[in-house]
C-alpha positions as CSV (number, residue, x, y, z in Angstrom):
1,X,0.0,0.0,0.0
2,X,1.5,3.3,-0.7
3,X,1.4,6.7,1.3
4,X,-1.4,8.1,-0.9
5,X,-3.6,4.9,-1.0
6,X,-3.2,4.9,3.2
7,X,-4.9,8.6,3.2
8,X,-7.6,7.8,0.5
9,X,-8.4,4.7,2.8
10,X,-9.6,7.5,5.6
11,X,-12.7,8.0,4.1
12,X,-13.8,4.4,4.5
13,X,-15.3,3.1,7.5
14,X,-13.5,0.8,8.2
15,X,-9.6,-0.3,7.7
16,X,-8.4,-1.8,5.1
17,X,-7.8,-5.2,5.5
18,X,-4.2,-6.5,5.7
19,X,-3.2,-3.4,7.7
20,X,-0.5,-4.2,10.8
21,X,-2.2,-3.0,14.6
22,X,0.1,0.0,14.6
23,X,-1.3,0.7,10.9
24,X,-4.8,0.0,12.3
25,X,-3.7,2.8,15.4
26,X,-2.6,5.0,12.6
27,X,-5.7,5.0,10.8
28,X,-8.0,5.4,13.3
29,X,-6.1,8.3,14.5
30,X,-6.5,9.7,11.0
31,X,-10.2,9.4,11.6
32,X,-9.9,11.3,14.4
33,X,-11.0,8.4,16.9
34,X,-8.1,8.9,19.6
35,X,-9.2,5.9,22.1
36,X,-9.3,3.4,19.4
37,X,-5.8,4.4,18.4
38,X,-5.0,4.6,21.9
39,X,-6.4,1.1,22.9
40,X,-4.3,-0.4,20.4
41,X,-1.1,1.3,21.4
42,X,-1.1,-0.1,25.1
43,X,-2.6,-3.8,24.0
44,X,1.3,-4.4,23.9
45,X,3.0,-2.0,26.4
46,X,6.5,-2.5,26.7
47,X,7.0,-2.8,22.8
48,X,8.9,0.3,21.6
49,X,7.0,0.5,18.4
50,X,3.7,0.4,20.4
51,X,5.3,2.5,23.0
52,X,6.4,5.0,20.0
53,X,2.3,5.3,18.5
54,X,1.4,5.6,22.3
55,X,4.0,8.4,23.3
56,X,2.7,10.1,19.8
57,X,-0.9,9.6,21.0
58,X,-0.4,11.3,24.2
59,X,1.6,14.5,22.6
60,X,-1.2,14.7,20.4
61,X,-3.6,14.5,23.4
62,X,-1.5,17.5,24.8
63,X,-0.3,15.2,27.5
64,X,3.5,16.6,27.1
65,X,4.8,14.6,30.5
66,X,3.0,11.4,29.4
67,X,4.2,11.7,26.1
68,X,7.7,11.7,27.4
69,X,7.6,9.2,29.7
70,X,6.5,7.1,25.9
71,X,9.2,8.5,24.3
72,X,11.3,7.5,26.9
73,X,10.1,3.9,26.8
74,X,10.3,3.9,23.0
75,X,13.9,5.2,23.2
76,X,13.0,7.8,20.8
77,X,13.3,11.8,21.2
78,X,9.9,13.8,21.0
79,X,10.3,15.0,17.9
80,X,10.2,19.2,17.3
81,X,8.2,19.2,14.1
82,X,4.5,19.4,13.4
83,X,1.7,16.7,14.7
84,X,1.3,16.3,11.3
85,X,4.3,15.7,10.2
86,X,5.1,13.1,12.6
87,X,1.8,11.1,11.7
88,X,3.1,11.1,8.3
89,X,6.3,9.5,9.3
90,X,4.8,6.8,11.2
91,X,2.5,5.9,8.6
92,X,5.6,6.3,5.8
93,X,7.5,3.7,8.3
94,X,4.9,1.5,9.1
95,X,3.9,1.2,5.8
96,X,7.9,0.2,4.6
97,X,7.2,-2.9,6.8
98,X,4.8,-4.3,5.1
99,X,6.7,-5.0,1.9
């Protein structure tokens, strides 16, 4: 699936199919439904790449001290850029793994 097919898949109802969880989180959070995204993130706390949607999660929830503590947990650095931009990222990197 590429970038573009990802954001045309928003204005479904539902996922696509064949779509990792943290894709799944993604795309929810696309939809602007935060606890869905957010319940998958912590199904498997203690997984940095779930630990790295759920630290995004939180800085988009305006949560900057819970955020850390993800980022932290994710051993990644909150990044200084745009909300956006950072969704875009995760979705451009989740999206490599599945090829």
């Amino acid at each position: 699936m590429t970038y573009e097919a990802f954001q045309q898949s928003l204005s479904l109802d539902t996922p696509p199919a064949g779509l990792s969880p943290l894709l799944t989180a993604l795309w929810h959070d696309g939809k602007d439904d935060w606890e869905s995204a957010h319940e998958i993130a912590q199904s498997a706390e203690g997984t940095p790449a779930y630990d790295r949607i759920h630290a995004y999660l939180h800085r988009k929830e305006g949560d900057q001290w819970n955020a850390g503590y993800w980022y932290r947990r994710a051993a990644a650095s909150m990044p200084s850029g745009s909300l956006d931009k950072e969704w875009e990222s995760l979705v451009h990197h989740h999206l490599s793994l599945l090829s």
